[in-house]
FIKENU-347429 format. One record per residue (C-alpha): x, y, z; residue in three letters; residue number from 1. Coordinates in Angstrom, 3 decimals, always signed. Layout:
<atoms>
+----------+----------+----------+------+-----+
:       px :       py :       pz : type : seq :
+----------+----------+----------+------+-----+
:        X :        Y :        Z :  ALA : NUM :
...
+----------+----------+----------+------+-----+
</atoms>
This chain:
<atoms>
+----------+----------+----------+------+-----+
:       px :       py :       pz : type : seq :
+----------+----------+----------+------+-----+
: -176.860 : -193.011 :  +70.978 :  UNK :   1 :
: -174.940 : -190.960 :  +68.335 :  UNK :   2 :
: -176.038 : -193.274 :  +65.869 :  UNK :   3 :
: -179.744 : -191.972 :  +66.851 :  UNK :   4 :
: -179.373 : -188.591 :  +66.337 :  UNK :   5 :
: -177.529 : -188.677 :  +63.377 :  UNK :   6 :
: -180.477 : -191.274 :  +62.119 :  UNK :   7 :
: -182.817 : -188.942 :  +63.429 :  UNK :   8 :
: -181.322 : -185.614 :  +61.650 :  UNK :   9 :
: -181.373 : -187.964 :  +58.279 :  UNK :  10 :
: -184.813 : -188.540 :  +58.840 :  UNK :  11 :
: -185.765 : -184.938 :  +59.311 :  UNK :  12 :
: -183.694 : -183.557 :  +56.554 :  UNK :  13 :
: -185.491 : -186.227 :  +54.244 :  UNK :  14 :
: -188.743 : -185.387 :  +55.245 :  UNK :  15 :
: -188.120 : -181.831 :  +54.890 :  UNK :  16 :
: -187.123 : -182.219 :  +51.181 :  UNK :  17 :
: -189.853 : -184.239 :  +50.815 :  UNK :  18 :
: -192.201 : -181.446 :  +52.141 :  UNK :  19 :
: -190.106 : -178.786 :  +49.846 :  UNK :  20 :
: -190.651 : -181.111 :  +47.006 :  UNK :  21 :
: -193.991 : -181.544 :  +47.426 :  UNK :  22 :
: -195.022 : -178.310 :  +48.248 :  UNK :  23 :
: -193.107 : -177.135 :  +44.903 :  UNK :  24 :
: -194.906 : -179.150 :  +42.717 :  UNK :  25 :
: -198.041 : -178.147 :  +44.127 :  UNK :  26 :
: -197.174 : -174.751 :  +43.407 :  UNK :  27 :
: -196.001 : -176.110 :  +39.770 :  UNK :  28 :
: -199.380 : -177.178 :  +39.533 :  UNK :  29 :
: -201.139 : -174.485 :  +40.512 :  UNK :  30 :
: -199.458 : -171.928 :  +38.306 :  UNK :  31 :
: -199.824 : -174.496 :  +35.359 :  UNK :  32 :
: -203.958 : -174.831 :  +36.411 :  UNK :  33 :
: -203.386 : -170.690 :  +36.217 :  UNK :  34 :
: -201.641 : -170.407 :  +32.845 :  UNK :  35 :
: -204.696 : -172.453 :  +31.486 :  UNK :  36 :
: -207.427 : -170.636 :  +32.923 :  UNK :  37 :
: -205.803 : -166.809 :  +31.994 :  UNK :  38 :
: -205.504 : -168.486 :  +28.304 :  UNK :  39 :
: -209.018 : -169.228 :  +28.322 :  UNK :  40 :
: -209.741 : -165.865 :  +29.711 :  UNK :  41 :
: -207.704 : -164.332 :  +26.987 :  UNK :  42 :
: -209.831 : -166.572 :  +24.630 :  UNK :  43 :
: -212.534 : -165.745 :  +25.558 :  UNK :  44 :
: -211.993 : -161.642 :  +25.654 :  UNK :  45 :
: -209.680 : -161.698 :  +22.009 :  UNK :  46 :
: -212.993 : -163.499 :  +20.318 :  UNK :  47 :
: -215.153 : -160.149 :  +21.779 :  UNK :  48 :
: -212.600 : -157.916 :  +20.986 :  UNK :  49 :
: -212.560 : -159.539 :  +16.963 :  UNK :  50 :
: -216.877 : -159.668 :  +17.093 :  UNK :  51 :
: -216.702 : -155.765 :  +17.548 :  UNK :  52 :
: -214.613 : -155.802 :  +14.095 :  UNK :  53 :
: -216.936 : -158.349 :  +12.354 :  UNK :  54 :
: -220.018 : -156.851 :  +13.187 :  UNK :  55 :
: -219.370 : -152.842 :  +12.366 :  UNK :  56 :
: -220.417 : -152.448 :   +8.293 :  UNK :  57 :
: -217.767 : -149.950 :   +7.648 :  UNK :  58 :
: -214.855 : -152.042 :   +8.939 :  UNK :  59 :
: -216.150 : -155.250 :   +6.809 :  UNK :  60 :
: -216.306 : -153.204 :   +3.564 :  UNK :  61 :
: -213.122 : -152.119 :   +3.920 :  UNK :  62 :
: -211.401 : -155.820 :   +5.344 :  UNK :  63 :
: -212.682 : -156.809 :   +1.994 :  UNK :  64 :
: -211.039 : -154.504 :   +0.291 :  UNK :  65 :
: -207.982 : -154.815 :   +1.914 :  UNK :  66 :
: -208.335 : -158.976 :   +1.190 :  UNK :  67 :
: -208.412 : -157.884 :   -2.800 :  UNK :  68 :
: -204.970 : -156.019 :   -2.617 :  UNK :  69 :
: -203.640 : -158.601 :   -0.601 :  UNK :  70 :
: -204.332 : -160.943 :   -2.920 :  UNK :  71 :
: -202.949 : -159.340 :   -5.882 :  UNK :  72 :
: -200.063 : -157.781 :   -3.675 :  UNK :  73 :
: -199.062 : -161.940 :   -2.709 :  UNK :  74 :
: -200.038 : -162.899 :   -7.116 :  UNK :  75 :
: -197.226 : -160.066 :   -7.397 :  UNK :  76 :
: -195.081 : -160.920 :   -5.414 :  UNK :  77 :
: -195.323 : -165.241 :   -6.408 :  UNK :  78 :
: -194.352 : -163.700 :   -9.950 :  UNK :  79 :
: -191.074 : -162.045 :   -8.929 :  UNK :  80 :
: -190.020 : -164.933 :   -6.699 :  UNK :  81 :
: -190.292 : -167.228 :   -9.436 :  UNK :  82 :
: -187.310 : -165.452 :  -11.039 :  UNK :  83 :
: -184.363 : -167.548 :  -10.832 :  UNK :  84 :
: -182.166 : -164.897 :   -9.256 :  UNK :  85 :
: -184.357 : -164.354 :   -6.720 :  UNK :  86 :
: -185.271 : -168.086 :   -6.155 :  UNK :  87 :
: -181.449 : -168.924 :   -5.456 :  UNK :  88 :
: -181.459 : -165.370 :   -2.692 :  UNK :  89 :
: -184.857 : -166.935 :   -0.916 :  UNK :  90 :
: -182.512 : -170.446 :   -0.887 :  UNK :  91 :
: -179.433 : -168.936 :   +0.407 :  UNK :  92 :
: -181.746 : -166.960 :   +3.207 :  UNK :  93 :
: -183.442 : -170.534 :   +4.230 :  UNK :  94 :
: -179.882 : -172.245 :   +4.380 :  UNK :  95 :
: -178.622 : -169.344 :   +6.719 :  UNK :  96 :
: -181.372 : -169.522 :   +8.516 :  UNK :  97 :
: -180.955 : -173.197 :   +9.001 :  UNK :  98 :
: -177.345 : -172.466 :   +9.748 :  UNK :  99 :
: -178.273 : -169.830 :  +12.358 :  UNK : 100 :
: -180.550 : -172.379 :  +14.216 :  UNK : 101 :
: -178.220 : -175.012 :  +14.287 :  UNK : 102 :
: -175.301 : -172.294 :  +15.792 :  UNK : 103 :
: -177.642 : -170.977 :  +18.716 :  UNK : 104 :
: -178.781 : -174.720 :  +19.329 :  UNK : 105 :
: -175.073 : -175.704 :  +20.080 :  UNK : 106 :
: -173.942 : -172.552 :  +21.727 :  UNK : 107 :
: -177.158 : -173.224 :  +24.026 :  UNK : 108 :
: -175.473 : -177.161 :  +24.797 :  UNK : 109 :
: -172.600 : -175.954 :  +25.238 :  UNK : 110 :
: -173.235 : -172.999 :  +27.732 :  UNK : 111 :
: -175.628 : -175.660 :  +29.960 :  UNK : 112 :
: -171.924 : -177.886 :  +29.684 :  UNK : 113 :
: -170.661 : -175.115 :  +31.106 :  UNK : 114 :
: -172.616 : -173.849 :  +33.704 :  UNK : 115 :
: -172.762 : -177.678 :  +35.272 :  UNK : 116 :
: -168.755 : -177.930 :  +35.308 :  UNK : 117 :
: -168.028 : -174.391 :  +36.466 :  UNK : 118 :
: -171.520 : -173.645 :  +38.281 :  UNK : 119 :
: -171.074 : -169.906 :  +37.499 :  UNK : 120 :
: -173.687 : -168.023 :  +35.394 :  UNK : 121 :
: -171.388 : -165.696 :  +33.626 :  UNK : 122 :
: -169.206 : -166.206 :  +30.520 :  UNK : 123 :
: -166.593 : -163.570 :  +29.369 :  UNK : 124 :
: -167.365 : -163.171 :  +25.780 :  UNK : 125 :
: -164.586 : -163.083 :  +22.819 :  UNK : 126 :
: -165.560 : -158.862 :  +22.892 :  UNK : 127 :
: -164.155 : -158.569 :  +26.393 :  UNK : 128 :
: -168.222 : -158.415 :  +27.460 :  UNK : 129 :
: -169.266 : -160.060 :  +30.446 :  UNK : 130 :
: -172.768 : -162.314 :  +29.657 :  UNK : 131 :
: -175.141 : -163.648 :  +31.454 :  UNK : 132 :
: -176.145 : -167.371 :  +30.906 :  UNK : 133 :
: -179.779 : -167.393 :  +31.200 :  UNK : 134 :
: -181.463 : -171.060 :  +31.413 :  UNK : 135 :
: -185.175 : -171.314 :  +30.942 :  UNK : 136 :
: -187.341 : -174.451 :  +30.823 :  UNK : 137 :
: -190.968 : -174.836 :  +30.103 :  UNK : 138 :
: -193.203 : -177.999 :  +29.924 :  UNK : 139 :
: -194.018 : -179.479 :  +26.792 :  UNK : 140 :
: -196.998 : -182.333 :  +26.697 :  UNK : 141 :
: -195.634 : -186.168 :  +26.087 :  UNK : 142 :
: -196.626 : -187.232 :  +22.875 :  UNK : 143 :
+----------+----------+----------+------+-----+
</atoms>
């Protein structure tokens, strides 16, 4: 009789995840079915917004204007940057850079390592400072 109940409870707790689980990815897929129709929406209201731009004389003449400095602002600027000084600063800024991404990517492992052994969102930082571990996730389409 014991064994019932206790088969009984299982059965109920299982179905109740199940229910949780399904209702949560319904409600996964209904905010994903809402993320693509307010981008469409934003579409739609940013390509208005830029026809307003396009189709007043006064703003064209002077986007065209704008395009000409531009242009000789970036044929400026392609002459200084070939300069071999400031070739080897633009190198040393991509290699931090590349350094910087790499540091965040690990210290981002290596606070999810440590928020599945310890199960605590807070780390005590080498300043004394108390942070918060913040995890985010986001879907990304299979390729």
């Amino acid at each position: 009789m014991a064994d019932m109940k206790t088969n009984t409870v299982t059965e109920s707790g299982a179905s109740s995840e199940a229910n949780q689980l399904l209702t949560l990815e319904q409600m996964i897929k209904g905010y994903m079915a809402d993320l693509v129709r307010i981008q469409a929406s934003i579409k739609s209201q940013r390509e208005m917004f830029n026809q307003s731009f396009e189709q007043d004389k006064a703003y064209s003449e002077v986007e065209e204007e704008f395009k000409a400095m531009n242009r000789k602002k970036s044929e400026q600027k392609q002459r200084i940057v070939k300069s071999v000084a400031v070739s080897a600063v633009q190198l040393k800024i991509d290699e931090l850079q590349t350094e910087l991404k790499e540091a965040r990517q690990s210290l981002s492992d290596y606070l999810n390592r440590y928020v599945l052994l310890t199960q605590k969102s807070d780390f005590l930082g080498p300043d004394g400072e108390s942070y918060q571990i913040v995890r985010s996730a986001k879907l990304v389409k299979k390729k």
